[in-house]
Every structure is written in structure tokens, then in C-alpha cells.
N, C-alpha and C positions, 0 to 999 in steps of 0.2 A: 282564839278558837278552841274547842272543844277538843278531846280526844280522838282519833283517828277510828275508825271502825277499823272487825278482826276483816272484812273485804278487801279494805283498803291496804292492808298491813300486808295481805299475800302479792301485791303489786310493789312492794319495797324492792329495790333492788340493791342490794349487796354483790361492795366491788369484789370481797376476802372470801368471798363463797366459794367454798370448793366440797363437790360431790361426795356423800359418803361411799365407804368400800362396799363393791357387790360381793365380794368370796363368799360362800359358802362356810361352816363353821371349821368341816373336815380339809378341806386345801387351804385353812386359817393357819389350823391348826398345825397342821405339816411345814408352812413356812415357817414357823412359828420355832419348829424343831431345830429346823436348819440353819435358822440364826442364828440360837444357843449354840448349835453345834462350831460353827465357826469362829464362836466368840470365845469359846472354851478352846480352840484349839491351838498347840504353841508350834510358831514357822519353823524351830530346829529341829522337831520331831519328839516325840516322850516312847517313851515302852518299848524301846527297838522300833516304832514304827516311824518312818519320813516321814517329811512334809509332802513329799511327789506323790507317795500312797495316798496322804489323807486328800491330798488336792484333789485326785484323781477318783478317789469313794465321795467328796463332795459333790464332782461333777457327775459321776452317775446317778448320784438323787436328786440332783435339780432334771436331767435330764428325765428321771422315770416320775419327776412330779410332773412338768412339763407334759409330758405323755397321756400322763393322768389327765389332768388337763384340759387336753386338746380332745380325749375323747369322751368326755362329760357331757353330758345333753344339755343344750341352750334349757330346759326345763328347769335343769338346777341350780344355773344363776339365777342371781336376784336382780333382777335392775331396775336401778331406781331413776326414776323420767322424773325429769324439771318440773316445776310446778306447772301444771296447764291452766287453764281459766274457762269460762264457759262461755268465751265470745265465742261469733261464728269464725271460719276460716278468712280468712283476704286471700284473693287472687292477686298475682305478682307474676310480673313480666321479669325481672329481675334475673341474670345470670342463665336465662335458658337457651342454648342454641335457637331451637326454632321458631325459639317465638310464644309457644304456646303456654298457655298460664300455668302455673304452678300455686302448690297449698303454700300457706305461709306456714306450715309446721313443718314444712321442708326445711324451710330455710332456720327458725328457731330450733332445728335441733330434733323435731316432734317425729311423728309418723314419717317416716319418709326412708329414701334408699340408704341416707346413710344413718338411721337409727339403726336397721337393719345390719348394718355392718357392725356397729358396734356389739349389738348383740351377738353376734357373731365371733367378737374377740379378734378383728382380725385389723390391720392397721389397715386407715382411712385416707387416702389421698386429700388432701387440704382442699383443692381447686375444684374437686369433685360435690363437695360438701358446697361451700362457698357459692359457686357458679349454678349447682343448682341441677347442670345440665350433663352431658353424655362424655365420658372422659377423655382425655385428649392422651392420643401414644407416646410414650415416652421415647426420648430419644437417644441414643448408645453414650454420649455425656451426662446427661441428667441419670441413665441404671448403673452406669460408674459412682455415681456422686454416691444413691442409694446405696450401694454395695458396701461403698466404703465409710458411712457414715453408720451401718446397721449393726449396734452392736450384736457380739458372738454370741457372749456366755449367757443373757438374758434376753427373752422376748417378752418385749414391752411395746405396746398398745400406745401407737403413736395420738398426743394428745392434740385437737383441735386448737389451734389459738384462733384469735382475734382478728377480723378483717382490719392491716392498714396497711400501709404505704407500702412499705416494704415487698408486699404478697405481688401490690400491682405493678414492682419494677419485675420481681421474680418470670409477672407471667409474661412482660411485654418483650422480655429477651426473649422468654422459651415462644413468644410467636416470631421475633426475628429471624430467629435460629431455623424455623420451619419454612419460612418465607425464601429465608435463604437458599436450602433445599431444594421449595421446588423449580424456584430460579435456575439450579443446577440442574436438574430433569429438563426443565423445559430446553437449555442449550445444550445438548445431548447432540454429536455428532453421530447421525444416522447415517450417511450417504456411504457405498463400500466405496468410496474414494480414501476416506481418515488413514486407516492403516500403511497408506504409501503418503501421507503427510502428514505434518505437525503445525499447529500455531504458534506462530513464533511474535513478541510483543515488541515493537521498536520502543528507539525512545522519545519519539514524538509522539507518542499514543496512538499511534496505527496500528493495525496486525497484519500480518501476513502470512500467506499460506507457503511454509518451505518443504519441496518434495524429499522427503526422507534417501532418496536413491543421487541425485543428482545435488540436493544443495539449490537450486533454482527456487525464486522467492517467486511467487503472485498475491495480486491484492486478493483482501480475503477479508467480508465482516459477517457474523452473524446473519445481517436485517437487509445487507443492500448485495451482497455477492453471491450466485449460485456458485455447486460445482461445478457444472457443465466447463467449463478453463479448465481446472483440474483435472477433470477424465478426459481432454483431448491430449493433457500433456502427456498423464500417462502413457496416453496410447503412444506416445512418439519421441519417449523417453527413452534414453538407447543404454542406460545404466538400468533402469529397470527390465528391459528386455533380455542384457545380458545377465541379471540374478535370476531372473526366469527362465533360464535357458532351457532347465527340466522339464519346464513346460512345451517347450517348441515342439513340431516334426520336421520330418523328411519329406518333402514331396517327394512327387516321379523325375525332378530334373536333378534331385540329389541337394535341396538346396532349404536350410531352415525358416522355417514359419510356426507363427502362433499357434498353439493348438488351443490355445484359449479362446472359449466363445464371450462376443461380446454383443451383447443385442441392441442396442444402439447402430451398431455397423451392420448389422443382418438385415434390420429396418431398412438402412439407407439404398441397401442395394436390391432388396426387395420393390423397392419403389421406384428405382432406376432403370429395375428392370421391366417395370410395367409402364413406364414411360418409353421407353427405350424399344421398345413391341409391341405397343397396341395388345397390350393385355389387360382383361377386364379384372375390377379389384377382386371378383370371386377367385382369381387365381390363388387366391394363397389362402382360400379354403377349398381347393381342391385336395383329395383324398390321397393320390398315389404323390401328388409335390410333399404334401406332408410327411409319408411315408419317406421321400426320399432323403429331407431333410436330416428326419432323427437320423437316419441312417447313415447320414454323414458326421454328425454329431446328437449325442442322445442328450447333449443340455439344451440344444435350442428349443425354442420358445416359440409356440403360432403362435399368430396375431389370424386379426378376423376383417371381413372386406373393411367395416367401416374405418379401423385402424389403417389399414391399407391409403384409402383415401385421406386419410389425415396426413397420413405421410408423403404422399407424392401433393397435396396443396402447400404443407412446409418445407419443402423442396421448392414447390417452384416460387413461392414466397422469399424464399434465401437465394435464388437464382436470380429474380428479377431485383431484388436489393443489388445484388452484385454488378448487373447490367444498368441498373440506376447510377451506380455511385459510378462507374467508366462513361457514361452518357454525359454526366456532372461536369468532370474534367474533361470532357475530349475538346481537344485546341480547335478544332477546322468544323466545318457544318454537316448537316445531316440529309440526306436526298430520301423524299417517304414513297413507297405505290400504295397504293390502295385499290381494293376491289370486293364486292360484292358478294354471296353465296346463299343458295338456300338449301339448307339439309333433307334428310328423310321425310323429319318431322313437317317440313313443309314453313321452318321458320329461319327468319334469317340471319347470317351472320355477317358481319364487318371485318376484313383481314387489313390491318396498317402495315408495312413493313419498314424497317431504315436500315439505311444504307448507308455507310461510312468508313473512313480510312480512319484505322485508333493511334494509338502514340506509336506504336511498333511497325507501324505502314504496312496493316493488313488490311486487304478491301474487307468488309464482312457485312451481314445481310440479317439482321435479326428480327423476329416477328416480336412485336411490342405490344399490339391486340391483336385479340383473336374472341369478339363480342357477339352476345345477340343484339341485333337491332329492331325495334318494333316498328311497325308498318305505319305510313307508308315512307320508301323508302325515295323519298324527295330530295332536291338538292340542297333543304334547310335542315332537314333531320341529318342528315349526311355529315354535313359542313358541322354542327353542332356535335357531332360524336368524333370526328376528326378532333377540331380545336382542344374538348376534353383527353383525349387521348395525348397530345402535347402538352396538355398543363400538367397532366399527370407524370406524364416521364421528364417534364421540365426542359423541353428543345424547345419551347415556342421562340425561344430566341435563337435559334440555331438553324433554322427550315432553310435550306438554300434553293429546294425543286422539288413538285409531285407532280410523278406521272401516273396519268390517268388512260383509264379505255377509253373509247369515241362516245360513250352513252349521253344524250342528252342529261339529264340530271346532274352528270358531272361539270358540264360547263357550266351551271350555275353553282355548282358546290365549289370548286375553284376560286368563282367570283368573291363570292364568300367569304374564304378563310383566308385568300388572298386581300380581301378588305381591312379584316380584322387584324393581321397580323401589320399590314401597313398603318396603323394608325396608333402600335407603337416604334414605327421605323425600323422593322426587325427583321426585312428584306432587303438584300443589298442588289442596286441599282434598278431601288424601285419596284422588286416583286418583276423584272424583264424575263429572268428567267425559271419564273418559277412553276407554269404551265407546261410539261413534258407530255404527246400525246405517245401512246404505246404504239409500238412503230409494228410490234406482231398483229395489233387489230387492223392498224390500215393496210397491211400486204395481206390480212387474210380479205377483207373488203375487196380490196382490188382485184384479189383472185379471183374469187367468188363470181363479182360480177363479169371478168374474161372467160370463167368455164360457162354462164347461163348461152353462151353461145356456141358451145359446141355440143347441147345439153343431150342431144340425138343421140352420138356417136360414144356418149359417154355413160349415156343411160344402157346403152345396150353392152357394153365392155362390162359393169359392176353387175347386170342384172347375169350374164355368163359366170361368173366368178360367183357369184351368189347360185350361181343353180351347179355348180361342180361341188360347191362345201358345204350344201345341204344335207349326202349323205352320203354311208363311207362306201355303198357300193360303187357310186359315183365317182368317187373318188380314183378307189383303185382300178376302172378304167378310163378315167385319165389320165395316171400310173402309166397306163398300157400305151395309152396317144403320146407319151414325151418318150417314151423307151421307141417305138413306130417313128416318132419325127426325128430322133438322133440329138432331141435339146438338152444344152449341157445347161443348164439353169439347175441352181441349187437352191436357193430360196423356192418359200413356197409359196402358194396365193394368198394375199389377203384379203379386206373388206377393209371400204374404206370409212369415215365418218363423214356426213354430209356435212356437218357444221367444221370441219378442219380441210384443209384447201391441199397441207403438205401430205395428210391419211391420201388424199386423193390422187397426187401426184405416184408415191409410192405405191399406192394399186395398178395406177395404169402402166407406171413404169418396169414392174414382173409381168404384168399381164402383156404387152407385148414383147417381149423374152419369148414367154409361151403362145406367137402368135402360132407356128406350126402346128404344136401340138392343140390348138382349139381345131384348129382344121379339120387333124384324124379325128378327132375325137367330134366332129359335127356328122362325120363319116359313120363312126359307131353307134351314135346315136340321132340318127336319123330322126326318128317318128316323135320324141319328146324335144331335143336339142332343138328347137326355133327359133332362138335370139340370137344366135350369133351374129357378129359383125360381118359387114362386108369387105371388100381389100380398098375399096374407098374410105372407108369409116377407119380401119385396122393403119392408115398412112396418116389420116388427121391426126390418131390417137397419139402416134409416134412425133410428129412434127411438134402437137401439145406439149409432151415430155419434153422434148428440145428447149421448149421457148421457156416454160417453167423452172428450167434446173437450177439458173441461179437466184430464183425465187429460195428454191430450198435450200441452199446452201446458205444464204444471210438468214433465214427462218430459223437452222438449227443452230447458228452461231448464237442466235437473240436468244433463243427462248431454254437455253441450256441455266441450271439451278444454277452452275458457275459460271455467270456469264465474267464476260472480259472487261477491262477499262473500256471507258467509253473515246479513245483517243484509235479504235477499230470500227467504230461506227460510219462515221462518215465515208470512207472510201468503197465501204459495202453498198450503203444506202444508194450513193451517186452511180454506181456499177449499174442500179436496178433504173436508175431514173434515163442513164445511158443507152440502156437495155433495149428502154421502150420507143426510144428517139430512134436507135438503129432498127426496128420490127415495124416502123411506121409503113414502111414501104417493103414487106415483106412480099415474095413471091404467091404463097399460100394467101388465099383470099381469107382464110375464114382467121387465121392472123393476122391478116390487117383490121378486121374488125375486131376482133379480141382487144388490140393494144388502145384503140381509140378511148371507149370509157373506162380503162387502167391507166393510161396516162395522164385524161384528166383531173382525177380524185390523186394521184400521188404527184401531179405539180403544186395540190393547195399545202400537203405532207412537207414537202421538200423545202416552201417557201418558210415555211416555221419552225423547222427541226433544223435546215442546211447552218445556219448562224451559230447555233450552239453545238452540233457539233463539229465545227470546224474548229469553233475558238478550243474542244478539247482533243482535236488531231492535233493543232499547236503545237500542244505540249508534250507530244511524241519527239524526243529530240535526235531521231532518224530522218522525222519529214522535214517538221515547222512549221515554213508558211509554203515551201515550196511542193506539198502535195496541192495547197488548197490552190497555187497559183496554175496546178497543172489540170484537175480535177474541172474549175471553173473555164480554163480556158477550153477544154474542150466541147462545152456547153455550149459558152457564146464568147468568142474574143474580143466584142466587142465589149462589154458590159464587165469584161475579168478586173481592168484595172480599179475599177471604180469602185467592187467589191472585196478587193484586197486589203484597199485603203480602209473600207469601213467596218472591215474586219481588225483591223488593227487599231482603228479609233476607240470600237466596242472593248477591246480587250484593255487599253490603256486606262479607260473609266473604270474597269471592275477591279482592275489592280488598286487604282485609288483610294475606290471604296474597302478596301481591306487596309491596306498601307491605315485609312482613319480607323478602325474597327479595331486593329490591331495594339494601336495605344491607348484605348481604353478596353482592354482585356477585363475578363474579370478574375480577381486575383486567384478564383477557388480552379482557374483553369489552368491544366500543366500543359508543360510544350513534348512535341515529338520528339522520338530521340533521332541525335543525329549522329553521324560519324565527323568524329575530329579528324582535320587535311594530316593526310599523313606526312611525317617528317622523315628525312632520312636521317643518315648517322652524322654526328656530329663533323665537321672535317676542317682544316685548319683555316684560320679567320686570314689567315695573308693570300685567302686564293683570291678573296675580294674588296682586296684595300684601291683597289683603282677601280673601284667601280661609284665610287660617291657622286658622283656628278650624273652619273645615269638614272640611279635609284632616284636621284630628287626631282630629276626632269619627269621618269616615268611619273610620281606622282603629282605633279604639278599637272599633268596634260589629263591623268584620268579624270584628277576634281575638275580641271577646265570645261570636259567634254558631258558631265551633267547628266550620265546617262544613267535612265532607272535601272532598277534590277530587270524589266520586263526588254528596256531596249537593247540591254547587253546580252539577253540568251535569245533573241531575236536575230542580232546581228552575227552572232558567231556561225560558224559554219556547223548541218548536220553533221551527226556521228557517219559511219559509212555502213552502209545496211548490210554490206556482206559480211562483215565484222562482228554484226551485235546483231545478229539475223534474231535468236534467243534472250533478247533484253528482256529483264524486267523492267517495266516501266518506274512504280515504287520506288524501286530499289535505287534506280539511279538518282531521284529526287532526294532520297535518304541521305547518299554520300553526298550531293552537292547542295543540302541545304543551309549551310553555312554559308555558301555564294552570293545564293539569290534570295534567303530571307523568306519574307512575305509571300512571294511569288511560290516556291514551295506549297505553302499552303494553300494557294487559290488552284494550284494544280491539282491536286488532292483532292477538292471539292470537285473540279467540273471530270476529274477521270472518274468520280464515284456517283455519279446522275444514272442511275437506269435508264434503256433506253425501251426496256419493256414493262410488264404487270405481273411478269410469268414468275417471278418470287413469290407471290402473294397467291398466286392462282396454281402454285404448287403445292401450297397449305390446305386449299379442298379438298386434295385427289387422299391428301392422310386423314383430314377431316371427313372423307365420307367412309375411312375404315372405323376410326371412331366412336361416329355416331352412323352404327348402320341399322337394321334388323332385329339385332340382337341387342342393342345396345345404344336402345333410342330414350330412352329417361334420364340419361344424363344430365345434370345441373348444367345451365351455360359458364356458372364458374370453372365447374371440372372441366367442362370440354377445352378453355382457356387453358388451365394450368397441363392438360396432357399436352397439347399441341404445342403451347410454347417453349413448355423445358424441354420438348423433345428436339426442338429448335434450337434451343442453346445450348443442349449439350452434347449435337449429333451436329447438325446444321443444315443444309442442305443435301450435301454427299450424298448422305445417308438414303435420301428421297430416292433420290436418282439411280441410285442401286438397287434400290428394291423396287424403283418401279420398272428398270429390265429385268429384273428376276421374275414382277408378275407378266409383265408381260413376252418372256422364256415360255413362259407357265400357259399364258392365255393364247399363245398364238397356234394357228390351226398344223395339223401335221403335213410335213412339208414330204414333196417328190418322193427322195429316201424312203421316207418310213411307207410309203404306199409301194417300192419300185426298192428290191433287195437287189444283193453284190451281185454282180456281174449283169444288169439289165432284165432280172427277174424278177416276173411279179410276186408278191408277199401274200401270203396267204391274207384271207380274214378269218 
């Protein structure tokens, strides 16, 4: 081939090519000097002058060329650019962060940011050139390396080399090295927990968190463990409380506390306290509590309703877990009531409650739902929210009895969940017992229909009591008619409720107290007073009171929040069935017809409640069997023997079925505690060396005689009632269940059966504070979570006491306050 064209010739590339010099002639010319100068010069010194001198007039002319230099305008370099070509540019993705194209005279060295630099005179980062793109920060290793590889006495214009191997291991550490970093950033201990712990590395490759104050290790990983452990320890850390002491105060009892705020704990009690009193979550953006707060501490911190509500729902979240996992393990069965409600809103709710003796042999009574139910409220919709309500809490294998009101729908809801639960055998003897009717609905029934008979005498007693506390003029001379009759009555009049039997007892029972003072006081007010009774009417009213009393006496023993073992039922119940048998033939006519339809509707009562609680008088081991022998004989002697016997037969089956239940336990369930027989002191072994022959008889005759646990506390004689007037029931099963075993816990069961619904029907009366007026939007979850934590962590008590407090509050002013000291009237 032919010779190469001069086109071709400027595409040659030469490997030995190196740049010519850009200087200038004058900065040539100067180094130019300074070479000679140092080449002439001898290290021991000439003319009396040193080397240190000349070294030291060298360096200040490099440094004032340098100077020079640096302030010479980019104008008066030369610089001489690579050969360029008259192609167009190529776009190149190549080395650029984001992607975006770049000239290919960037990359050759051409026009671009780091031509730029060099014209400049300034050193070039390699990777910046190279890559094309936006420079990457250097890091305190790599401006070390810099520092110390830059020489002193010259500045020299770091030259570009060559992309290869070596650059790409250079840059793949310095992204390691960064990687690494943020690695560290991202596992940054944030929480103010760190400072009172450390990480500490086993040597199995775990970590663990150890508290810096005490030395105490917890599990601890980045990705799977929070703090929340760690900040409870602290708080209960007794090495950390005493290095904080500086922190503590004084109260008012003189006695050290935290004066550290912790908001975590401010939350908890903030919420407890709104559970705990029916306080709305706007509470705690009220204006003057805010106020008070700072004021007690200027660190705390409001929260706002909705925080409020989130907290009292994770409360009762953490309450009800805790009440699940004791339901999990409880060794004996659980007795439910259930009952009905409709709120303000006109919608309805579902109360379940259980009842049960726990491992500690305390009766307790805990609300487990407290739901809305949607309409209509049938024995199927019913039974369906029931059964749910068990799978949820995990007792459907545990249901031993529910008692229910008389409502028709309930006898089919019964049917129901009593079906369902029998078809996986989860009823012991067949679901017999597992129907309870509420014994407060059928005495108020019974009642109810005994007063439609004296309706005359009784209409005109309430409609008098109602026209004295309509108004206080009225009043206060009636005031005047008890101060004029000489009546020492201290209570004052009430009003009674149509729909409560015992409200009506205790109206007629003060009202005639004050039969006298109606009198005067019909006297004073002659021309309006026209309902008064007559002294016929005023003698019924009294005889009524008579025959009712010990209606009310088993009503308030039933229907109290702490009701009793159910081993008091029965000798009450029978009292009233007694009652009725001796007023059959009362003197008083309009009593004999009262007891007739009360005694028929409470012998269907008696026939279906008498069996089950007898079998739990039983287990009163005061009576046994000889209340029931005495109770029934005075019914009918004829029919006593026959019912003792099959009281005894019933009781031997349900022990069996436990005795089977009991060895197949399930393992996740613990036992009661019990108290070990006590021993006395040890005493010398020769008291009963001649007793060997007895010890072997005694046991040879107990195995002979084959008797269960149920026939041995059967047979032994009651305790003596004047002795143990004060027994705990519980308690005595506690110390001797090491005796009797099994039979322990079937006692357990049948003393914890309700024998009313008034547990569940005491959850309305808090449920309509609530949700009242003010406070009717309420979610049915929140209405759930107030009412039950308020339930688990008050209980009932708490009901009970504040509902005589309102009703302290709600009741009308009595005699007193109309009638001052000494029998004078009170102003108005």
C-alpha cells in the first residue's frame, strides 16, 4: 500500500508522547536562575556565608517565584490542548452519577471540567477526571494519606495517569470504607436508655444489654429487641436510684421519691385515671389540669384526647392479655351470667361475666364482654355472640353453668350453646347443670304478682309520698305533722320504682313509721291532701311489710356486687318456699290470696334450683347433708328419705366425672396452691416403737373400706357452728386439699355458680355513666375497653360504693333537714 495521508498521520498514536512545557519565557527564565543558583552552590558554606543562610535565601525565591506564580493571570499561560479532530462529539453514559450523557471531550481530556482545572494550575483529583461525574468527599484516612504524601518545598501539578486495575481496587475500598460508615450511622444508639447501658458481646455471638449501675445482663439485638425491658429495669433499678439520689425529694411524710419525670408513667396513670372515674378523654386537655400539672412539674408533657384514648385501649389490651393468660391456666371451671342492655343511643349491648375460684382460692367475678349486639336480639344471635365470646377467651372447654334471666329468648339461647358445647363433651354430667335461672328475677316476678293484689291500698300509700316530695313547702309542713305526732323516724320518705318489688317494700316500710304524722298532716291540709289512706288500708299496708321482710332479706344478700358462696343459698331460698307454705292459711284475707299465685310460680323455681344448691350446701362442712336432711324434712317427711339418697347418688356421679377430667388435665393447666399438713417438732422415735402392729391394721382396714374422697367427708362428722360461726369457706378447702383431692376442686366449682345476673346488671348502671348525654359517640370498642379495665382493676367494690355515694346524693331530704334541734321548724 501506498503512503499514509498527512489526515491519517494526526490519528497516530504515540505511547513516548509527552506534552510540551506551557511556562512562559519569564517564569523560564527565573527557574532557569535558580537551578544555576543551586548548582553553584557549595553545602559547607564559601565567603563566611553557611549553607542554613544560602538554604534558607533559596527558599525564599522559590517561595516569591511561587507567588509570582500563583498570581499570574490564566491569560499568560500557554496551553497546549491535544490534538482535537473534526469529528462530532459521542454522547457517553460512562462514569456519570446520574446517568446523564456526557461529551466525549470530557472524557479525552477536551473541554470539560477538568481542562478547566488544569488551566487553573491546581491538582486534579484522578476519580473526578476518570468518572466523569461529581466528586466524592474525602474521608479523614484518605486527607491523612494526602497530607502526607504532598510534598513541602515544591508544588507540583498532580499528573493524570492512565485508567487501570489498580484505580478500580483504589476506588472499590474507598466505597467499602463509606459503606462501612453508614452502616455505623444507621446503628446509632438513639433511645435515652444507652447511657445507663452498654453492649456487651458473648462468646457465642449474642449481645447483650448490661446495665451499667447494677451489672444485670438482658437480651438485646439491633433488629429483634426493643428498649421498652431496658427502661422498665431502669425504672426499678435500686443501684441506679441510689446514684440518683440528687435527684430524689421529700415529700410531706418526710420520705424520698423520684423527682424525675418519666412520661411513660405519667401516660399510664393518666389513663387509669380516666378509667378509674368515668372521665372523658377531653380530660387532659382541659385548661386548669394542664395548669396544674406544669405546676407540679415544669417537664411534663400533654398529651391530647386522642393520645388519651390510645392509652387507656393499650391498657386494657395489656389487662385483658393478663386476664387471658390466668383464664389459660385456671385448674377448676368457670360459671358465666349474661344479660342484655340498651344505651342512650338506643343500641344494644351484650354483658358476659365469669366467675371463678383462681389458684389462690379467691372467688372473683370478671367482665370479659361488654359488646354491641345488632338487632334482633333472638336466642340465635345471642347464643352466636356467647359461643364467640368463649372461643375468644379460650373457656369453651371450661363452662361448668350460666345463669340466665326468665326472658323467653334465653331458653332458646341456652338450648343452643348448651348443644354446641355438648358435641364436644365439654360439659360435665351432660350439660345437668348448666342452666341457672336468676333467682332475683323470679322473687321479683313473684312479688310483683303478690302486690297486683293489694294494688288499691298501695296505690294510694306511694301516690301520698309522692304528693309530700313534690314540693319543699310541703314538705316542711310535714316537718311540722312528725314534730305534732311525736315520731321518732329518722329516715326520710322515699319513692319507690314500679319495676323493683324490694324499692317498694322499703317505701311502704318508712311510710308506715310515719302513719301518725300522715294523719296531722291530712288535718293541715285538708282542702288539697285527698289521697290519704284509710286505717283499713294503713293495717294492710303494715301486715304487707310483715309478710315481705324476708323476701328482702334473701334479695339483698342475692343481689349485693359481693355476693357469697353459693353453699348460703339454699337455706335462704327454702326459708322463702317455707314462708309461703306457713301464710297459706293466714288470718288476713287479702294474704291468703297474695301467697296463692307466689307459691305457685316459686314451687316450678324450687323444683329446678333445690338440687343444685343443695348439692353446694354440701359442701359447707358445718352442715353437709344434715341441713338438707332437715330443710327437706320439714317440707315433706315423707318424700325426705328418698331425696337425700338421690342427692347423694347425684353428687357421687359428678365427683366421677371429675376424678375422669382430672387425669387427662391439660398440661398448660397449674394446680391451686395448697397448704402442706403441718408437722410438729420432731420427738424421739422410741415413743412409737410398739406401735407397729396398729399402724399396719389401721392401713390394711382404710384400703379394705374403699371409700372415695366424696364418701370420707361425707361421713365424718360436721365442724360445730359455734366454733367456726366466722369460717371461711375457701379457706378451709385450701388447708385440707391435700385430703380430699379432686373433691376440692368440684367444691370450688359448685360454691362459685351465681345464683343471680346482678354482676352483669351492675355493669349498666356504670355503663349508662359512660355513655350518657354527653358522651354518646363513643366507639363500642372504647365503651368495652372503659368498662372492663375499670372492672379489672377496681372490681366490683368500687360499684357498690359509689353507687351509695349517688345515691347519699340522689336521695330526698330527710325529717332533719325540714325539722331543726330541739323540734323546730327550719326556716326555708
Amino acid at each position: 500500500m501506498g503512503s499514509r495521508s498527512d489526515s491519517e498521520e494526526q490519528f497516530t498514536m504515540d505511547t513516548n508522547y509527552t506534552p510540551p512545557s506551557t511556562l512562559d519565557f519569564a517564569s523560564q527564565a527565573t527557574l532557569d536562575a535558580l537551578a544555576a543558583l543551586e548548582g553553584s552552590s557549595d553545602p559547607r558554606g564559601e565567603g563566611g556565608v553557611t549553607s542554613d543562610a544560602i538554604g534558607a535565601k533559596t527558599q525564599a525565591s522559590k517561595r516569591k517565584v511561587m507567588s509570582l506564580d500563583d498570581e499570574t493571570d490564566d491569560s499568560d499561560v500557554e496551553i497546549t490542548p491535544p490534538p482535537q479532530t473534526n469529528m462530532p462529539h459521542r454522547k457517553s453514559r460512562f462514569g456519570t452519577a446520574t446517568g446523564k450523557p456526557m461529551l466525549q471531550s470530557t472524557i479525552d481530556g477536551g473541554i470539560g471540567s477538568s481542562s478547566q482545572a488544569c488551566r487553573k494550575k491546581k491538582p486534579v483529583p484522578v476519580k473526578s477526571v476518570i468518572r466523569g461525574g461529581r466528586r466524592k468527599p474525602l474521608t479523614q484516612s484518605q486527607k491523612g494519606k494526602a497530607k502526607a504524601t504532598t510534598p513541602q518545598k515544591k508544588k507540583k501539578v498532580e499528573e493524570i495517569p492512565d485508567f487501570d486495575d489498580s484505580l478500580e481496587e483504589e476506588e472499590l475500598d474507598e466505597e467499602e470504607e463509606l459503606n462501612e460508615e453508614e452502616i455505623k450511622m444507621d446503628n446509632r444508639q438513639r433511645s435515652d436508655v444507652w447511657p445507663d447501658f452498654t453492649v456487651v458481646h458473648k462468646q457465642n455471638g449474642t449481645m447483650k444489654a448490661q446495665c451499667k449501675h447494677c451489672r444485670n445482663e438482658y437480651a438485646w439485638h439491633s433488629h429483634s429487641h426493643g428498649t421498652s425491658g431496658l427502661r422498665r429495669h431502669r425504672f426499678r433499678c435500686k443501684v441506679y436510684q441510689r446514684k440518683n439520689r440528687n435527684q430524689q425529694k421529700i415529700n410531706f411524710k418526710g420520705k424520698l421519691h423520684s423527682g424525675k419525670y418519666d412520661h411513660t408513667v405519667f401516660r399510664q396513670m393518666v389513663a387509669k385515671t380516666i378509667v378509674q372515674h368515668d372521665l372523658p378523654y377531653s380530660y387532659v386537655e382541659y385548661e386548669k389540669v394542664r395548669e396544674t400539672w406544669t405546676y407540679l412539674n415544669p417537664d411534663v408533657q400533654t398529651i391530647c384526647r386522642n393520645t388519651a384514648r390510645s392509652d387507656v385501649y393499650r391498657l386494657y389490651e395489656s389487662e385483658r392479655d393478663a386476664l387471658r393468660r390466668d383464664l389459660a391456666t385456671l385448674p377448676g371451671r368457670v360459671s358465666l351470667t349474661s344479660d342484655l342492655w340498651t344505651s342512650i343511643k338506643r343500641e344494644g349491648y351484650m354483658c358476659v361475666t365469669a366467675h371463678y375460684i383462681d389458684r389462690n382460692w379467691k372467688l372473683n367475678s370478671k367482665i370479659i364482654t361488654f359488646c354491641a349486639l345488632a338487632p334482633p336480639h333472638t336466642g340465635m344471635n345471642v347464643a352466636m355472640q356467647l359461643l364467640e365470646s368463649m372461643k375468644e377467651w379460650g373457656i369453651e372447654k371450661k363452662i361448668f353453668s350460666v345463669t340466665l334471666d326468665n326472658a323467653t329468648s334465653n331458653d332458646s339461647m341456652q338450648d343452643i350453646v348448651k348443644s354446641q358445647l355438648m358435641l364436644t363433651d365439654d360439659l360435665v354430667c351432660g350439660g345437668e347443670f348448666f342452666h341457672v335461672r336468676c333467682a332475683a328475677h323470679i322473687l321479683n316476678l313473684i312479688v310483683q304478682d303478690g302486690l297486683k293484689v293489694i294494688k288499691g291500698a298501695l296505690h294510694k300509700v306511694r301516690e301520698s309520698v309522692k304528693y309530700v316530695l313534690s314540693s319543699t313547702s310541703r314538705e316542711v309542713l310535714f316537718g311540722k305533722a312528725v314534730v305534732a305526732a311525736n315520731v321518732k323516724e329518722t329516715r326520710g320518705l322515699i319513692l319507690d320504682v314500679s319495676t323493683r318489688w324490694n324499692s317498694t317494700y322499703y317505701m311502704l316500710q318508712i311510710a308506715v313509721n310515719y302513719r301518725k304524722a300522715f294523719e296531722k298532716f291530712e288535718s293541715f291540709d285538708k282542702r288539697c291532701f285527698t289521697i290519704a289512706p284509710t286505717a283499713e288500708e294503713w293495717t294492710r299496708a303494715s301486715n304487707i311489710c310483715n309478710f315481705l321482710g324476708p323476701f328482702a332479706v334473701i334479695t339483698k344478700m342475692m343481689s349485693g356486687t359481693n355476693y357469697p358462696t353459693s353453699n348460703l343459698y339454699f337455706y335462704q331460698v327454702w326459708m322463702i318456699h317455707n314462708w309461703l307454705r306457713n301464710n297459706e292459711e293466714s288470718d288476713d284475707e287479702v294474704v291468703r290470696f297474695m301467697v296463692a299465685p307466689m307459691k305457685e310460680k316459686f314451687d316450678k323455681y324450687w323444683d329446678d334450683v333445690s338440687g343444685l344448691f343443695a348439692m353446694a350446701a354440701v359442701f359447707d362442712p358445718r352442715f353437709k347433708l344434715s341441713i338438707v336432711d332437715h330443710c327437706l324434712g320439714k317440707l315433706d317427711m315423707r318424700t325426705k328419705d328418698v331425696k337425700v339418697k338421690n342427692l347423694r347418688e347425684r353428687l357421687s356421679i359428678l365427683f366421677e366425672s371429675y376424678d375422669k377430667k382430672s387425669k387427662a388435665n391439660s398440661p398448660s393447666t397449674e394446680p391451686r396452691e395448697t397448704v402442706p399438713p403441718k408437722t410438729c417438732e420432731p420427738v424421739s422415735t422410741e415413743m412409737f416403737e410398739n406401735y407397729t402392729d396398729f399402724f399396719a391394721f389401721r392401713k390394711v382396714s382404710g384400703v379394705g373400706s374403699g371409700k372415695t374422697p366424696l364418701e370420707a367427708y361425707l361421713d365424718e362428722p360436721p365442724l360445730e357452728v359455734s366454733s367456726f360461726k366466722s369460717l371461711n369457706i375457701l379457706d378451709f378447702w385450701k388447708d385440707n386439699a391435700h385430703r380430699y383431692g379432686d373433691l376440692a376442686g368440684m367444691a370450688c366449682d359448685l360454691l362459685s355458680i351465681p345464683i343471680t345476673t346482678v354482676a352483669s346488671e351492675s355493669s349498666f348502671s356504670i355503663g349508662s355513666r359512660v355513655l350518657n348525654k354527653y358522651r354518646s359517640r363513643l366507639l363500642p370498642k372504647n365503651v368495652q375497653a372503659l368498662i372492663c379495665t375499670r372492672n379489672w382493676i377496681r372490681g366490683y367494690e368500687s360499684y357498690q360504693n359509689e353507687e351509695e355515694v349517688f345515691g347519699e346524693e340522689d336521695k330526698p331530704p330527710s325529717v332533719e333537714s325540714a325539722v331543726g334541734d330541739g323540734g323546730e321548724v327550719a326556716k326555708v
